[in-house]
N, C-alpha and C positions, 0 to 999 in steps of 0.2 A: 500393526501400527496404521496402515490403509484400510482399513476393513470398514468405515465409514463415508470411504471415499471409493470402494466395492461396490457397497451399497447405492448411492448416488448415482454412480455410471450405471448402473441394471435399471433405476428405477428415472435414467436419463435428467436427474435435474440439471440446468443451467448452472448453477451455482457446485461444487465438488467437495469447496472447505470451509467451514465455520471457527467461531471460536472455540467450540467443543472437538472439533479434530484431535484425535491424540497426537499426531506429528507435530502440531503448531504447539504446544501448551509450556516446551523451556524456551518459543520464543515470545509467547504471552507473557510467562512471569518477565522475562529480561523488560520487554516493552512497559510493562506496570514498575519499573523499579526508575523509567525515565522522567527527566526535565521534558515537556514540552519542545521545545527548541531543537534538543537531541534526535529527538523524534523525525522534527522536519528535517534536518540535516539529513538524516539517515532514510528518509522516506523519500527525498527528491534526489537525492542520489542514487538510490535503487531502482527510482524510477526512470535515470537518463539511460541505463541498459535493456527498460521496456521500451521505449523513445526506439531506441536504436533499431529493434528486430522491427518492430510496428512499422517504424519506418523505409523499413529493407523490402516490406511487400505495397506499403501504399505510400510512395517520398511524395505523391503529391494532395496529400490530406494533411494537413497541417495542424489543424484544434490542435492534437494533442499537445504538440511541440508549444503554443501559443501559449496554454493551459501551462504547462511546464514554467514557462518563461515567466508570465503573469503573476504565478503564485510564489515563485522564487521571489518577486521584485515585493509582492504582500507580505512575503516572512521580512524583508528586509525595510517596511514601512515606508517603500516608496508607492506605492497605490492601496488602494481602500478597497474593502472585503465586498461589494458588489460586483468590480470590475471582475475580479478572480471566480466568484461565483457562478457567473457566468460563463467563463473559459472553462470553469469545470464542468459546468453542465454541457457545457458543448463537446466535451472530450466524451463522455456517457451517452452523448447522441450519435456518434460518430460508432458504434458498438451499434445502435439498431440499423442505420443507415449502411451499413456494409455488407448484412448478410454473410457471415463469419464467427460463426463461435469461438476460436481461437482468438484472432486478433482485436476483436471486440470485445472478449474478457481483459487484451493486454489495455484496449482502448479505460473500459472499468479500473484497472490495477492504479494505471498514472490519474484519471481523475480521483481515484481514493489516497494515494500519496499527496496530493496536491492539496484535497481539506483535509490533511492532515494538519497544517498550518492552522485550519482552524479549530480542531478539535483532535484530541487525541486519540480518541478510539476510529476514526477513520484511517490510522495508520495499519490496521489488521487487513483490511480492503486492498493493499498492495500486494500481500502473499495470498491471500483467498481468491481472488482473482487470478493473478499471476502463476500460482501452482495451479490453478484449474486449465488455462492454456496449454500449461506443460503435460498436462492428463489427455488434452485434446489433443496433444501433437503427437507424442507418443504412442497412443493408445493404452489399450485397460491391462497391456501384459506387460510394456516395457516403462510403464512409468515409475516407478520404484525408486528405483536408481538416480534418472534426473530431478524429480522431486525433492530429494534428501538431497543432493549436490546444492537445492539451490538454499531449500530450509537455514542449512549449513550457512550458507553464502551471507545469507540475512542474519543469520545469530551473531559472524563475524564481523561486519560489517556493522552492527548497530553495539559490539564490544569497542571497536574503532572508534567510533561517534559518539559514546558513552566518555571516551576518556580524550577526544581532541575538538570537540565543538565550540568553545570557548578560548580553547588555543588560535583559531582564527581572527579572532578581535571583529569579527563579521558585525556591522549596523545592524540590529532587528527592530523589528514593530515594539511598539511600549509594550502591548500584551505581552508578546512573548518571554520580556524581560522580568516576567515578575514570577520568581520562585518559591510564590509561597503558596500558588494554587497548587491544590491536590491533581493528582493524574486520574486522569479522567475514566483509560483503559480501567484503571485499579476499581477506582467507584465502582464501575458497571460490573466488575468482578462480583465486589462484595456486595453489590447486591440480590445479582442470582444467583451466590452461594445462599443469602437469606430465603431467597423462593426456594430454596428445595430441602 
């Protein structure tokens, strides 16, 4: 099931999990069966428990937290998609500027939840990031275990979101209220199942 993510650590990339990972692929399909909106719900929520550890070693670095907040107030159409942009980009700066693998993947995780709001396939960018921390914390023999703890955690979690997103009565952006665009995750699927 890691044997991809074996390979990655020997051959040291940055990066541990893709879309192609076999561990992620029953929480691919679940994310291609989402609303938009469900997405964000499920993505900025996942990402206030990145927020938290991120924050346990650096409380006085803030982007991310800013990022957080800024794109929370864009799903909810009270600010316009440059301000957040920008919060995002600076949460992704905040990962070169520290000199940290670890916490700088977490720093990546919460900017990839965050354009989530804007697009759907940046909602994968929260566990490919985020499972890659857990790779770095652990190390190459005891990650197994936490890995799939958290995998789990998000398949759960985005089953939660799936059926109580709308039970909130939450304001959102016009965009996001419009249920007739296709999932975006789904598209990019079907189209590199056409490439191969």
């Amino acid at each position: 099931m890691f044997l991809d993510v074996e390979i990655k650590l020997k051959k040291r990339n940055k990066m541990l999990f893709s879309r192609d990972s076999q561990c992620l692929q029953a929480l691919i399909n679940l994310i291609q069966l989402q609303k938009h909106r469900t997405l964000v719900m499920w993505a900025l929520d996942c990402a206030k428990l990145t927020l938290e550890q991120f924050e346990a070693k650096y409380p006085d670095e803030r982007r991310p937290r800013t990022c957080l907040e800024l794109c929370e107030d864009w799903a909810r159409g009270k600010i316009k998609m440059p301000i957040a942009k920008q919060a995002i980009l600076d949460s992704h700066a905040v990962a070169k500027e520290i000199d940290d693998r670890e916490y700088g993947a977490l720093c990546h995780a919460i900017g990839h939840a965050c354009a989530t709001v804007h697009v759907e396939t940046h909602a994968l960018g929260l566990p490919i990031y985020e499972l890659t921390a857990i790779v770095l914390k652990y190390g190459k023999d005891n990650f197994p275990k936490p890995v799939s703890e958290k995998i789990e955690y998000y398949y759960n979690r985005l089953l939660y979101w799936q059926e109580n997103t709308d039970e909130f009565e939450l304001d959102w952006a016009e965009f996001l209220l419009d249920d007739t665009r296709p999932n975006k995750e789904r598209l990019l699927n079907e189209k590199q199942k056409l490439k191969k």
